[in-house]
DRENDO-1510 file (C-alpha; in Angstrom, 1 decimal, always signed):
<recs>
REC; n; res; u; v; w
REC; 1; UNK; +103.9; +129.1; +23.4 .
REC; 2; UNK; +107.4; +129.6; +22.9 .
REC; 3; UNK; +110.3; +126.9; +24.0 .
REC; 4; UNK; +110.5; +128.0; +27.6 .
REC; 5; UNK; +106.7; +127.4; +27.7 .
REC; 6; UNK; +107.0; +124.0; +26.3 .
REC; 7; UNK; +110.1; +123.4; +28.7 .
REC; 8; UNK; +108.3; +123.8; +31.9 .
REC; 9; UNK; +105.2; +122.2; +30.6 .
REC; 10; UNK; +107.8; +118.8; +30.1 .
REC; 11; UNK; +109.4; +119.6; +33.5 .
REC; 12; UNK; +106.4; +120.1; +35.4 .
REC; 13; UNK; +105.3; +116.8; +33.9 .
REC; 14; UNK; +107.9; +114.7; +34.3 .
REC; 15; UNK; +108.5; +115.8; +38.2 .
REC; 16; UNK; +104.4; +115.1; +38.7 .
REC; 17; UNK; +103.9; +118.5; +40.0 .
REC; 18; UNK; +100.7; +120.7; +39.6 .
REC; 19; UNK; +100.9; +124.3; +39.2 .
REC; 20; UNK; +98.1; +126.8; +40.2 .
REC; 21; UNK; +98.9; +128.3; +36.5 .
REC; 22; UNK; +97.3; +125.3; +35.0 .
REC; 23; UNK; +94.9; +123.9; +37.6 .
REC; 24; UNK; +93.1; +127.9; +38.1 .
REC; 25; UNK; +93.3; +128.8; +34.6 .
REC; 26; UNK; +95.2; +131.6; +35.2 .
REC; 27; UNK; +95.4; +134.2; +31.8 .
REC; 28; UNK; +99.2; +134.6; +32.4 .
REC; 29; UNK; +100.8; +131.2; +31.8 .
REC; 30; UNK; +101.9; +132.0; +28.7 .
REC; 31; UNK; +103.5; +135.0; +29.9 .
REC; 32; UNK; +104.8; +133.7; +33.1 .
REC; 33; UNK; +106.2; +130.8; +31.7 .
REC; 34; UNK; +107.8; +131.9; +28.9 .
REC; 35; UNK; +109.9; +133.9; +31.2 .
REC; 36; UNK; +110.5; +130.6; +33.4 .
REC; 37; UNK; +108.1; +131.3; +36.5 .
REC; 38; UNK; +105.2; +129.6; +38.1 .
REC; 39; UNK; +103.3; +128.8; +40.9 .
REC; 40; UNK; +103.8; +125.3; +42.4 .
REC; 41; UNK; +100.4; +123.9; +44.0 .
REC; 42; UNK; +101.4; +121.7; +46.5 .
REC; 43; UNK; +99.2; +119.0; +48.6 .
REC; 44; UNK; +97.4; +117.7; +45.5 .
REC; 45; UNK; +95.4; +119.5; +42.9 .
REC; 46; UNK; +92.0; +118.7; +44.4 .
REC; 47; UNK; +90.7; +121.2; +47.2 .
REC; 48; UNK; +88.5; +120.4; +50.1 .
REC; 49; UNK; +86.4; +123.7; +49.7 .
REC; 50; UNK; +83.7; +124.6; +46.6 .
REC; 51; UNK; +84.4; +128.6; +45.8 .
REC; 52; UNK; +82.7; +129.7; +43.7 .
REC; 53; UNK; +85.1; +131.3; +41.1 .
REC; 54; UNK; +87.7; +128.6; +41.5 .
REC; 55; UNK; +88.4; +126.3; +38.5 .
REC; 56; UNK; +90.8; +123.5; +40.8 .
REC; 57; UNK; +88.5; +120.5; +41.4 .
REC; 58; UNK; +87.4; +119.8; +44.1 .
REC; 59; UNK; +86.1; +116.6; +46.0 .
REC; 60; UNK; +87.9; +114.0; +48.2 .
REC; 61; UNK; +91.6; +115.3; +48.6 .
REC; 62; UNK; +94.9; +113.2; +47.5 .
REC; 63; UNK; +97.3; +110.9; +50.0 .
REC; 64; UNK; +100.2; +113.7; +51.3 .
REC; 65; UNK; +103.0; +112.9; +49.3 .
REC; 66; UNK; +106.2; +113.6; +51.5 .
REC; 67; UNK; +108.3; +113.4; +48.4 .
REC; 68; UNK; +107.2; +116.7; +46.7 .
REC; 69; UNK; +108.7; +118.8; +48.4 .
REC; 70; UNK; +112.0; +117.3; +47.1 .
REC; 71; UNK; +110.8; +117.7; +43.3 .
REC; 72; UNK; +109.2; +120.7; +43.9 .
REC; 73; UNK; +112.8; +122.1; +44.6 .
REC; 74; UNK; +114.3; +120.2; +41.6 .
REC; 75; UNK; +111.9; +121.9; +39.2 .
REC; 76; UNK; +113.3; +125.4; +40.8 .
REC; 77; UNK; +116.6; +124.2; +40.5 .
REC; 78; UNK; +116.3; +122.8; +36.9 .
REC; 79; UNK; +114.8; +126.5; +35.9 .
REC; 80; UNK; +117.4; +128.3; +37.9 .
REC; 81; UNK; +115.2; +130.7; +40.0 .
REC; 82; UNK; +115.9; +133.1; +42.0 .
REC; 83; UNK; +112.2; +133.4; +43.5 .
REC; 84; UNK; +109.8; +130.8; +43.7 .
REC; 85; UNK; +105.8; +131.3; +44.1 .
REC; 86; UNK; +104.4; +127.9; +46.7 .
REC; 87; UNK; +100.4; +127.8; +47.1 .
REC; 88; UNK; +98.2; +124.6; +47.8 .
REC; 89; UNK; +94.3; +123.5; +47.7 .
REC; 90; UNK; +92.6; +123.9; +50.6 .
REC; 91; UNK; +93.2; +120.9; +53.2 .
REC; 92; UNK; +90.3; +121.3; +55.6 .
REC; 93; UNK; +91.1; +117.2; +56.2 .
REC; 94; UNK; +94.3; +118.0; +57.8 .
REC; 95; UNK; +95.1; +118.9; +61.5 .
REC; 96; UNK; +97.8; +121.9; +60.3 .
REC; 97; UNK; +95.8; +122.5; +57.2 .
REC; 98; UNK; +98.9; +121.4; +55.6 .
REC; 99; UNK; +101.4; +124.2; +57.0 .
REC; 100; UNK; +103.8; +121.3; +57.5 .
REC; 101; UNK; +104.1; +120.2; +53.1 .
REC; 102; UNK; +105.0; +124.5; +53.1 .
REC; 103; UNK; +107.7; +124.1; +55.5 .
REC; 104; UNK; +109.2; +121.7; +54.3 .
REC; 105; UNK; +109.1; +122.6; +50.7 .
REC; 106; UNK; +110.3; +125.9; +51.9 .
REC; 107; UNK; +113.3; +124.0; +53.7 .
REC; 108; UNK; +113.7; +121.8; +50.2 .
REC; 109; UNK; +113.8; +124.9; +48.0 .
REC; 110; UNK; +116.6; +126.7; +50.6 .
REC; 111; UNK; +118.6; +123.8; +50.7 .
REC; 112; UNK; +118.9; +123.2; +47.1 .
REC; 113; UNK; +119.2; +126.9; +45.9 .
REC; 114; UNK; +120.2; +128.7; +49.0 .
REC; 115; UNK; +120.1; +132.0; +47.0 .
REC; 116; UNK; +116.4; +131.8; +46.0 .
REC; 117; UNK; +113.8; +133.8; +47.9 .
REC; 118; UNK; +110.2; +132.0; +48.6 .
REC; 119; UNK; +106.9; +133.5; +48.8 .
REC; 120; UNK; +104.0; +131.1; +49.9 .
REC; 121; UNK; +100.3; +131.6; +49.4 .
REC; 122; UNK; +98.8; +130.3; +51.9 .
REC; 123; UNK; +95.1; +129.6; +53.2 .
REC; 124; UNK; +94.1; +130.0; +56.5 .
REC; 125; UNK; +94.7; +127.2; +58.1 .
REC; 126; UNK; +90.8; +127.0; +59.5 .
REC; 127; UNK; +92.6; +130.2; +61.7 .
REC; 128; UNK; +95.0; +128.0; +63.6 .
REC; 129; UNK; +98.0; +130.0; +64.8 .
REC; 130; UNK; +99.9; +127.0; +65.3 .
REC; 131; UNK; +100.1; +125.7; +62.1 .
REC; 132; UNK; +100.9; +129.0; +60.6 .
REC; 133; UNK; +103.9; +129.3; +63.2 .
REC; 134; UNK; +104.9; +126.0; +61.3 .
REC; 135; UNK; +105.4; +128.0; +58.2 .
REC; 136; UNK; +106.6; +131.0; +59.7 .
REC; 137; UNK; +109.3; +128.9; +61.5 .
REC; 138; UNK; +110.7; +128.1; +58.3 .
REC; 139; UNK; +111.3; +131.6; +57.3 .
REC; 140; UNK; +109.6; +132.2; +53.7 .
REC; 141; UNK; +110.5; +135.6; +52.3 .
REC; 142; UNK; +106.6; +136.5; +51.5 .
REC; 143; UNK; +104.1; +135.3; +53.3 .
REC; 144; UNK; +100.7; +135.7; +50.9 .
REC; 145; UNK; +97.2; +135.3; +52.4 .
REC; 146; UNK; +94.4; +136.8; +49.8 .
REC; 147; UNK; +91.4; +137.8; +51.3 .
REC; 148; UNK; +89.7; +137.6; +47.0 .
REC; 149; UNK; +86.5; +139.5; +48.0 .
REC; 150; UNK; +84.2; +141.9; +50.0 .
REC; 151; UNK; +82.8; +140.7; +53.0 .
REC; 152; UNK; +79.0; +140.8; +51.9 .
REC; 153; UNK; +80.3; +138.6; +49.1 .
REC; 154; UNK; +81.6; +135.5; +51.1 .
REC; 155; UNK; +78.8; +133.2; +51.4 .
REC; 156; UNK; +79.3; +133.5; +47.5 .
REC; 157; UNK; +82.7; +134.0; +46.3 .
REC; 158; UNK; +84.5; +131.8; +49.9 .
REC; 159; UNK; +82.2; +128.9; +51.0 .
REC; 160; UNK; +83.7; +127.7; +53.9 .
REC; 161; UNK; +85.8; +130.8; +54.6 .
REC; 162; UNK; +85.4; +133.9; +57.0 .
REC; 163; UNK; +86.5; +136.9; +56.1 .
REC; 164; UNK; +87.7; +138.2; +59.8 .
REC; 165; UNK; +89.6; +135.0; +59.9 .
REC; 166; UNK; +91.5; +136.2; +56.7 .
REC; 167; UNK; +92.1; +139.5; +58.7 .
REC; 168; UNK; +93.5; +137.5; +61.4 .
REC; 169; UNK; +95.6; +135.0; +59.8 .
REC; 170; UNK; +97.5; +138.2; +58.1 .
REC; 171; UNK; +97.4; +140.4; +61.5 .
REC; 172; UNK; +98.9; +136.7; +63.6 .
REC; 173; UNK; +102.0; +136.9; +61.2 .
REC; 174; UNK; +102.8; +140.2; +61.2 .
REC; 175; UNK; +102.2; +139.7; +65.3 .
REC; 176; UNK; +104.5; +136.4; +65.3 .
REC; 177; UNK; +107.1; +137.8; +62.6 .
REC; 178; UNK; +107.3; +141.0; +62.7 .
REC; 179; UNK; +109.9; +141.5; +60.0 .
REC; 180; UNK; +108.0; +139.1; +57.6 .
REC; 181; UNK; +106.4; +140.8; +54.2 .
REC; 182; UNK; +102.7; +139.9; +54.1 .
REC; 183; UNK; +100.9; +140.3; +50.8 .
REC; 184; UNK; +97.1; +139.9; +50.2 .
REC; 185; UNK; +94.9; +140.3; +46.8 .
REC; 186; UNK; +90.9; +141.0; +46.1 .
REC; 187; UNK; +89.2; +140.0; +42.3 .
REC; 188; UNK; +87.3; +142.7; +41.7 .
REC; 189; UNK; +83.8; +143.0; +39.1 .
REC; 190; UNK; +81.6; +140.4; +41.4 .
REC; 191; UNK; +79.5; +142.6; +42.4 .
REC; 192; UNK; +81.2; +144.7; +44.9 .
REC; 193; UNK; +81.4; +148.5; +45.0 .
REC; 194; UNK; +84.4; +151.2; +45.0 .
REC; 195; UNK; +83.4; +151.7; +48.5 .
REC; 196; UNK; +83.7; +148.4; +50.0 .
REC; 197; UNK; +86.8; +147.8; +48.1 .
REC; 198; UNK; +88.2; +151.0; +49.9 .
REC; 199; UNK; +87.1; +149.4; +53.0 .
REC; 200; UNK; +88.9; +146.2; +52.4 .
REC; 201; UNK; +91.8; +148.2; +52.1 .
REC; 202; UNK; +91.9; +149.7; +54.8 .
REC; 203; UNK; +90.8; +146.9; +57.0 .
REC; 204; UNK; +94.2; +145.4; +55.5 .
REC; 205; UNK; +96.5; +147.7; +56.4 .
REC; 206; UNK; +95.0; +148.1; +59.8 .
REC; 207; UNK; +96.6; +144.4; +60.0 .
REC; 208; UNK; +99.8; +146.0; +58.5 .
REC; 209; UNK; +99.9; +144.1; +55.2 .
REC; 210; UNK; +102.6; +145.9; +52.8 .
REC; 211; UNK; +101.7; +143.8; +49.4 .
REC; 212; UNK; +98.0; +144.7; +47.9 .
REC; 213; UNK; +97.2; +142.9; +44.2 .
REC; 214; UNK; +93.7; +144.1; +42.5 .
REC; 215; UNK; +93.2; +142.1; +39.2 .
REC; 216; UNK; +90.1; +141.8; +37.5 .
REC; 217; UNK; +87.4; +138.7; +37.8 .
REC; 218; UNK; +87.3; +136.5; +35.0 .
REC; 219; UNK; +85.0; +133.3; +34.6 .
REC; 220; UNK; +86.7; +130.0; +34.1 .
REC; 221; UNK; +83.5; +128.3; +32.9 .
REC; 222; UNK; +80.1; +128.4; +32.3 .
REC; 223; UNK; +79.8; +126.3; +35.6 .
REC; 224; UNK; +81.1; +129.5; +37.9 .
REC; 225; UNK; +80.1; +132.8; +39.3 .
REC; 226; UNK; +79.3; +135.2; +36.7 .
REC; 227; UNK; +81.1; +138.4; +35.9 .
REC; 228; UNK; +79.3; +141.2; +36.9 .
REC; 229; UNK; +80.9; +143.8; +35.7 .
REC; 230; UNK; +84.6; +145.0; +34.0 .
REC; 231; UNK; +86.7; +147.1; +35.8 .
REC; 232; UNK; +88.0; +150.0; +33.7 .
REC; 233; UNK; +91.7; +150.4; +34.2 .
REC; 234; UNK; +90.8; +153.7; +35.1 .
REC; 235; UNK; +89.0; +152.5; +38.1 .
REC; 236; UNK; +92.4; +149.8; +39.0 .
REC; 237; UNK; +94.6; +153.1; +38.3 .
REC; 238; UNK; +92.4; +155.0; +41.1 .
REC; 239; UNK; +92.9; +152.1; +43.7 .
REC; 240; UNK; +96.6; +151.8; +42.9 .
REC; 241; UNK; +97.2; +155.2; +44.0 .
REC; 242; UNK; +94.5; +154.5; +46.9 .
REC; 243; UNK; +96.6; +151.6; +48.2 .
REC; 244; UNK; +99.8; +153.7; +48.1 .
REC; 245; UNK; +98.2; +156.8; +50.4 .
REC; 246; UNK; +97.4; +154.3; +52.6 .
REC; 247; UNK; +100.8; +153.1; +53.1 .
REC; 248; UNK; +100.9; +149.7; +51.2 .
REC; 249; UNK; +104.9; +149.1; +49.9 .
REC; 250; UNK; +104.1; +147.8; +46.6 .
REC; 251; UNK; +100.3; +147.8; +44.7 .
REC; 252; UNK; +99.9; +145.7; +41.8 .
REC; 253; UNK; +96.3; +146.8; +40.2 .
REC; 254; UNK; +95.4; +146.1; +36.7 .
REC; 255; UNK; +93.0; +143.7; +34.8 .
REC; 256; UNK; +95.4; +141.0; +34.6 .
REC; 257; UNK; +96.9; +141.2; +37.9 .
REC; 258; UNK; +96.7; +138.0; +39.9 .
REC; 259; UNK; +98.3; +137.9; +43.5 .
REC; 260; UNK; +101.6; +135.6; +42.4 .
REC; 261; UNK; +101.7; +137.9; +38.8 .
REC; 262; UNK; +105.4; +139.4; +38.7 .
REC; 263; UNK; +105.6; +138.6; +42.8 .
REC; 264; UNK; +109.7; +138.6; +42.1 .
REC; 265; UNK; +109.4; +142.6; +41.1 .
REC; 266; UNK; +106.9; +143.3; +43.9 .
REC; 267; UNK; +109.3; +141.7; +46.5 .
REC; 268; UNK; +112.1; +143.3; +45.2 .
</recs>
């Protein structure tokens, strides 16, 4: 709660923006934002998909509001960053998913701070390649797709996603942009074993992703999936050096971890 905290809670505000640090509950925001960096949620802040360890609401989604992407890069402009974090909700009501917000915030954010890279976290589009080529067109710097679970855990964990299609949305850009860093993340302690962690792993780099997150599970209310089980850091220490004999670039396992946590140092 320091004054950089307090600043970007007024400038968020003021600009009408929603951040995935607020709207998930995310541990970090004190952390983050004292040191001047979020994630922007674009498209709204309520999601057209129910998972089941998501604190964003969800229900009927919000009008598309063209002008966001403007503010969007005024609040990175007004914080001076050099890297900027862009997710969404899910918009399972739109044609392109909403690739075409990510563009052009992408485009907003270049144009008003040429210097400052861009990751995106993106969701999978219901698998379409064209709207993904929407946002790869526009050349973000990271392109983050998290996978979040095992597959025996979907049904659970990812109503209305697939896991295969998560494999194929990250495979498509590595197929479409070859030179484009792609990043994916699990939560682990829902239930899943070491084993089919392992698996996950290696199902990802099989689609050549270089950026692997592994952060711990934790319950945003009562109303959620529960936590099965705390991962010892021992266990996150293990898989970091896993990830790395298997040829990820950059692993970011701990407890804390979440997939846009210190995403400037891991694209660096």
């Amino acid at each position: 709660m320091g004054d950089n905290y307090r600043e970007l809670k007024e400038l968020v505000q003021t600009l009408q923006l929603h951040t995935v640090c607020e709207s998930a509950a995310c541990p970090n925001i004190g952390d983050c934002w004292n040191r001047r960096t979020a994630t922007f949620m674009i498209l709204g802040n309520v999601c057209t998909r129910r998972c089941g360890f998501c604190s964003v609401q969800k229900g009927g989604p919000l009008p598309v509001d063209y002008d966001e992407p403007r503010r969007v890069a005024e609040a990175c402009a007004a914080l001076g960053l050099k890297f900027a974090v862009i997710t969404s909700v899910n918009r399972d009501d739109r044609k392109d998913g909403g690739a075409e917000l990510f563009a052009l915030t992408i485009r907003a954010i270049r144009e008003r701070l040429p210097g400052c890279g861009v990751e995106v976290l993106v969701p999978d589009f219901q698998g379409s390649h064209a709207a993904m080529d929407l946002v790869l067109d526009a050349r973000p710097d990271i392109l983050n797709h998290n996978t979040e679970t095992v597959p025996r855990l979907y049904r659970q964990v990812r109503l209305g996603a697939r896991y295969e299609r998560s494999l194929d949305v990250l495979a498509y850009v590595k197929q479409a942009a070859p030179g484009t860093p792609t990043k994916s993340g699990l939560m682990l302690g829902l239930g899943e074993t070491l084993e089919e962690v392992a698996a996950v792993m290696r199902d990802l780099r099989s689609a050549n992703v270089d950026i692997l997150t592994l952060g711990q599970y934790l319950r945003p209310s009562a109303r959620h999936l529960p936590i099965i089980r705390y991962v010892p850091v021992e266990e996150f220490a293990e898989l970091k050096r896993l990830g790395y004999d298997m040829g990820f670039r950059h692993v970011e396992s701990g407890p804390l971890v979440r997939s846009s946590y210190h995403a400037a140092d891991a694209a660096q």
